[in-house]
N, C-alpha and C positions, 0 to 999 in steps of 0.2 A: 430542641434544635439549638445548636450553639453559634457565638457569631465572632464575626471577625476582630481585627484590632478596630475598625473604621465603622464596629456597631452594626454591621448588613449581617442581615442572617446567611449563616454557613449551608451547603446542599444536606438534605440527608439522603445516606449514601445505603441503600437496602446491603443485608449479608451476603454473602458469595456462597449461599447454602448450596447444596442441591449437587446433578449435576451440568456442566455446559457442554452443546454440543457444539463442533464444530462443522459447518458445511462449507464444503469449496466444489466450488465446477472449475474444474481442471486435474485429473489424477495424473500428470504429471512430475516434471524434474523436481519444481518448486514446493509443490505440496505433500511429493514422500518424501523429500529432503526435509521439510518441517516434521511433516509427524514421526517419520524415523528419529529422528531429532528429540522431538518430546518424547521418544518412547524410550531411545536409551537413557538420557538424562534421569527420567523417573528410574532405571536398572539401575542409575551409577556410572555408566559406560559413557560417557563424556559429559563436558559441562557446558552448560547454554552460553559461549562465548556471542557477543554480537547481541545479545540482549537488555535492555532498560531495563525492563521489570523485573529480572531476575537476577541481576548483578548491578546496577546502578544505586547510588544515592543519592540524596535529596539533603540540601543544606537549608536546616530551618535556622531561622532568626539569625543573630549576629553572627561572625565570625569568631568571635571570641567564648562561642555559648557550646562549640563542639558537640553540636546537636546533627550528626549525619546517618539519618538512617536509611536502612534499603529502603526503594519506593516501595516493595514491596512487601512491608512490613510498617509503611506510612500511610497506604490505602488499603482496601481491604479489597483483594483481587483475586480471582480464582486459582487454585492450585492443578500443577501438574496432573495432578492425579483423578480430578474431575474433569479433565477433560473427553471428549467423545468425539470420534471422527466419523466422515461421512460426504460426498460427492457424486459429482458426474464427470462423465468421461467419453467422449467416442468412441473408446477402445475399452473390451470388456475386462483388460488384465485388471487382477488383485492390484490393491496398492504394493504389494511386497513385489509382482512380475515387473508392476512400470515402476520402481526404483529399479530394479537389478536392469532394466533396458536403460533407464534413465544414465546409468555408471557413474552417479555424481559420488556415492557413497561406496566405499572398498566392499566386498564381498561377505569379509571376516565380520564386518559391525552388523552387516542385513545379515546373515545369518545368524544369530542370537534373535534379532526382529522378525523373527518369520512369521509366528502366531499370531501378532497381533497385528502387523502388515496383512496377512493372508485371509484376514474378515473382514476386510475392508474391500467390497466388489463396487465396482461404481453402478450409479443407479443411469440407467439410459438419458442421453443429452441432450438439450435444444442444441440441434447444429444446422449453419446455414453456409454451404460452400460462395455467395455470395457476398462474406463477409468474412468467410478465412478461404484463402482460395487454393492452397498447397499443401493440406493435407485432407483425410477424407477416415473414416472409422464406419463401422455397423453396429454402434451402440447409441441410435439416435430416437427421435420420437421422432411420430408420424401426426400429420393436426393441422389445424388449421393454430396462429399465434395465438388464439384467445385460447384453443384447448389446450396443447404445450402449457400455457402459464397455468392453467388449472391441475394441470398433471405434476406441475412442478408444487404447485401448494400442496396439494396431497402429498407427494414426494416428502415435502418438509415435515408435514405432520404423522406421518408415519414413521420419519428418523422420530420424531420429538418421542413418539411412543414405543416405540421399539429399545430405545436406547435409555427410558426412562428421565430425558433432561428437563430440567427447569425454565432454561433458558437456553437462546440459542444466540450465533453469531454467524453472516455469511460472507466468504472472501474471496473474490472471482481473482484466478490463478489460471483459467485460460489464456489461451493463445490472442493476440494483438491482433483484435477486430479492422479492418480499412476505415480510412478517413471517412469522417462524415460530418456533417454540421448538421445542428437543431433541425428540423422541418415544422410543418403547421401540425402536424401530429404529435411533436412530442412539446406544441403547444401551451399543455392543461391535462389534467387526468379524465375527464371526459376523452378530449380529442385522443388520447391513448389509447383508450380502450376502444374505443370507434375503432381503431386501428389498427387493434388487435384482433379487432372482427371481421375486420376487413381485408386481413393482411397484409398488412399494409407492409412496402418495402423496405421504407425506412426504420422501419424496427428491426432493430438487432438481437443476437441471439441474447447477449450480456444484457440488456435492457431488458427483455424475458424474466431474466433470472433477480433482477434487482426488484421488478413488479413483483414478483412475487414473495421476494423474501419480505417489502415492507409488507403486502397483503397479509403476510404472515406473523406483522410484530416481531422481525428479525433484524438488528443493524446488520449495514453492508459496506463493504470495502472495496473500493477498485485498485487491484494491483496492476494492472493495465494500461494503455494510455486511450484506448479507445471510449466514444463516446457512451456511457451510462446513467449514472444520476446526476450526471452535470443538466442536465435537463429541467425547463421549467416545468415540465409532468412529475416526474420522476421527483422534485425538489417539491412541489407541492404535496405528494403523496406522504413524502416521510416528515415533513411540518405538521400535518392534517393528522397520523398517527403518532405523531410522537417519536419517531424513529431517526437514533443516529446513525449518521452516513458519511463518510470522505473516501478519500482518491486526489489524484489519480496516478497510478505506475509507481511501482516502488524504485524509490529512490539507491541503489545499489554500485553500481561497477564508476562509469565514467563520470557521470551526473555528480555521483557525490562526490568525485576529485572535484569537480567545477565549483561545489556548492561549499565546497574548505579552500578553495582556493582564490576563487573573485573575491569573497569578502576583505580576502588580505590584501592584495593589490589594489583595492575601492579604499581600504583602511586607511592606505599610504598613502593615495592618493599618483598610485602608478597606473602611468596608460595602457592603453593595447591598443596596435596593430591587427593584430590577426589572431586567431584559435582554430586550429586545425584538428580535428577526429576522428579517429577512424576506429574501428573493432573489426575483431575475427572471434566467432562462436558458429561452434556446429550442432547445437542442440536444437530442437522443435521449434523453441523460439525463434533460433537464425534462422530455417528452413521457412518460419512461416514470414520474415522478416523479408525474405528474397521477394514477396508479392509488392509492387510500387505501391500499391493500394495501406497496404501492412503499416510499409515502413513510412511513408506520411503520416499514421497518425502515433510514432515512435520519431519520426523527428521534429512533427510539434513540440512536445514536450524536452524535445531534446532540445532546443532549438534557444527555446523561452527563457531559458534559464540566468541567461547573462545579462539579456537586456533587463530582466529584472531586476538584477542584483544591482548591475551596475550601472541604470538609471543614464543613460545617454543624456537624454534632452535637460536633466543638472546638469551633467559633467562634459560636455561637447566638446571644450578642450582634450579630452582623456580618450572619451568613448564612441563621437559623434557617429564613426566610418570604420568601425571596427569590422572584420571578414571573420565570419562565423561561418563553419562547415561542420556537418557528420556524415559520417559513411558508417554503414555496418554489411559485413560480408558472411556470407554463410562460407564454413568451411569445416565439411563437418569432421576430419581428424582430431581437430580440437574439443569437441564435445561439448561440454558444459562450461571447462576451463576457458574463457572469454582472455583475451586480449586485448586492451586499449591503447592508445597512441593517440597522444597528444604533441602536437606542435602550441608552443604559445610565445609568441611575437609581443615584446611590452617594452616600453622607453621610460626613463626616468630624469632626474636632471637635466635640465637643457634639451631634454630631447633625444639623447642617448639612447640607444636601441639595446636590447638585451633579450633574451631567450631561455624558456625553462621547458624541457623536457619531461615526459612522463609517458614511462610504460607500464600498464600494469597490468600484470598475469593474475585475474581474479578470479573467482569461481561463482559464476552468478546465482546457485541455488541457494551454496550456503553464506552470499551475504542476505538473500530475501527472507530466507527461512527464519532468524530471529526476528524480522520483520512482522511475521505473519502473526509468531507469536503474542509479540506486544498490541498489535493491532486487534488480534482477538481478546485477548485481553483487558484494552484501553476502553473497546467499542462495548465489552459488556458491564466497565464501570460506567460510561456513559448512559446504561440504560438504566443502571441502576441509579446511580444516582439524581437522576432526573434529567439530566442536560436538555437542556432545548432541542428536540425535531429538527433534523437537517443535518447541517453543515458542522462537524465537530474540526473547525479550525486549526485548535490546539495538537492535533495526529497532523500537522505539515510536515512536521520533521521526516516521514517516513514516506517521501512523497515526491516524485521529480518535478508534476504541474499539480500543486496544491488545490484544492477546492477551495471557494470564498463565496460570500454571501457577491451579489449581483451588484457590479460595478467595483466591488474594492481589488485592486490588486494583492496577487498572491506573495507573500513575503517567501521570499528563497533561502536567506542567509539562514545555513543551519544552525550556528550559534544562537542567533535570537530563535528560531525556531524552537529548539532546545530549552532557551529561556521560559517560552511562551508555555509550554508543555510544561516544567516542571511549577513554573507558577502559577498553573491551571491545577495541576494537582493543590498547592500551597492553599489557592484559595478555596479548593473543595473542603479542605481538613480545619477551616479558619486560622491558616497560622498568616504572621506578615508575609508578604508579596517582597519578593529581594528585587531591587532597582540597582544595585549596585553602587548609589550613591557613596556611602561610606563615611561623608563629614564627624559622624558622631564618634568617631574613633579619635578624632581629631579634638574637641570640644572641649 
């Protein structure tokens, strides 16, 4: 085992032998957007734009030592071509039917993908109309929550063996569950599973599927905003196995304007008035977005963001009474293609009022889909290498309301995020930790 500059021993980081599987509940926009994605990229037929691990580098040691190599060729991470797909869905389409319904991707590119789209059938869902209330499928399980999660571990363990994998990774890509908060059920893993026997109501279908995948020695990912292993059960479970886990909602369209853009304005040390929000998308998401229920727990996370960054009760002068708003409107001619509008009200010297505008025509599958990638990716170097059970902090960057250990605030500014993550890498491989200081250029 090798060790750092500071003498601590470095992780050791097992090989990326084998194959990895991929599971996701949701065969939707986001997830044939991703694995179309993976599947031409391995053809040649486009290149993984939007991705860290497969286009990013990594600046070891000084600037002067022109040491930059791809992460992905600094850590030892799984290859395209090991990877193995696999899901659920309420609706029984191929992943190749629900891309061509999804229309995120031209015709001409799924067409060359049709083979390996067209094997992919989703395996029957936990679904609970009492937690997504605006769409409905008959590809669902029947059970009481304790069988459902036994059906879904089987479920896993039969992709593991059908598909030959080593290892697995799971990435909830359904649909935005309704607001909820903790209850005395999701307590402790006892009170869980009581609850699961019991049916309890407050269990969600996504919390189903997160029991099960730790039950299974699976990391999990919430690309969601709704409640899952944010849970003191749920958090005990993958501490007690070993299992890494974060979330939550992938950080993509408007979120990540705010999350490039407060920093700068905190930088300077310029106010705000007001931030005004709004989007138009007409894909599953916005349809299931129109439920009050829905979009509460998509404008929590929405919501969150500024007050974090930009620290009110320091900055009072700047921040105290700022007016935060989001709208998002279902409309579904626009499809996938999301629109954003931002109004943003900010003063500078003296007091002077000023104004920055932004619209942006984004396409929200294919900013998640290099998302999903790196995150499956990241979560099975995390298993590999050992990472502590829980809360893998260092994947914020990919994330609108960041998971954190209990009581710390979630750091938002993507820059440090970014930091955080690449010098988590740094210190996996034992090289220096870059602080940026730079005196010794100087010296």
């Amino acid at each position: 085992m090798s060790s750092d500059a500071s003498g601590k021993d470095n992780v050791r980081i097992a090989p990326a032998d084998g194959k990895l599987g991929v599971l996701i509940p949701g065969i939707g926009a986001v997830s044939t957007t991703f694995i179309a994605g993976v599947e031409a990229i391995k053809r040649g037929l486009a290149a993984p734009i939007g991705s860290l691990t497969q286009l990013s580098t990594i600046r070891l040691g000084k600037r002067t030592d022109g040491r930059s190599p791809l992460i992905k060729d600094f850590v030892p991470l799984a290859g395209l071509n090991d990877l193995a797909f696999g899901g659920w869905d309420i609706y029984e389409d191929t992943a190749y039917e629900a891309a061509a319904n999804a229309k995120v991707l031209e015709p001409s590119l799924l067409s060359q993908l049709k083979e390996p789209l067209s094997a992919i059938r989703p395996m029957k869902a936990v679904f609970d109309n009492e937690y997504v209330r605006r769409i409905n499928g008959p590809n669902v399980k029947q059970g009481t929550k304790m069988e459902k999660a036994e059906m879904l571990i089987d479920d896993i363990e039969q992709f593991r063996k059908k598909e030959q994998a080593d290892r697995l990774v799971m990435v909830w890509c359904g649909s935005t569950e309704v607001f909820h908060r903790p209850a005395a059920v999701h307590q402790s893993v006892k009170d869980f599973e009581c609850g699961l026997l019991k049916n309890d109501p407050e269990i969600s279908p996504s919390q189903i599927y997160a029991y099960a995948a730790l039950k299974s020695g699976v990391p999990f990912a919430n690309g969601a905003p709704n409640l899952t292993t944010d849970t003191p059960a749920l958090l005990e479970l993958a501490r007690e196995r070993n299992i890494p886990i974060c979330g939550k909602d992938f950080k993509t369209g408007q979120t990540f304007m705010k999350t490039l853009i407060a920093p700068g304005l905190k930088a300077r040390m310029l106010g705000l008035s007001g931030w005004f929000s709004t989007n138009i998308l007409g894909n599953r998401d916005g349809e299931v977005l129109e439920d009050p229920g829905s979009f509460k727990s998509k404008e929590e996370t929405k919501l969150s963001v500024l007050d974090q960054i930009l620290q009110p009760k320091l900055y009072p002068e700047l921040y105290k009474d700022f007016y935060h708003a989001v709208r998002i409107n279902y409309y579904p001619p626009r499809g996938d293609s999301k629109e954003g509008w931002d109004n943003i009200d900010i003063f500078g010297w003296l007091g002077y009022p000023m104004q920055i505008k932004i619209d942006f025509l984004c396409r929200d599958s294919i900013l998640a889909a290099p998302l999903v990638l790196d995150l499956v990716l990241f979560l099975d170097l995390a298993q590999r290498a050992g990472m502590h059970g829980g809360i893998q902090e260092w994947l914020s960057f990919y994330f609108k309301a960041p998971m954190t250990a209990p009581g710390l605030y979630p750091e938002h500014d993507i820059f440090i995020q970014l930091m955080k993550l690449k010098n988590t890498l740094r210190w996996m491989r034992g090289e220096d930790l870059i602080t940026h200081l730079g005196l010794e250029y100087y010296d």
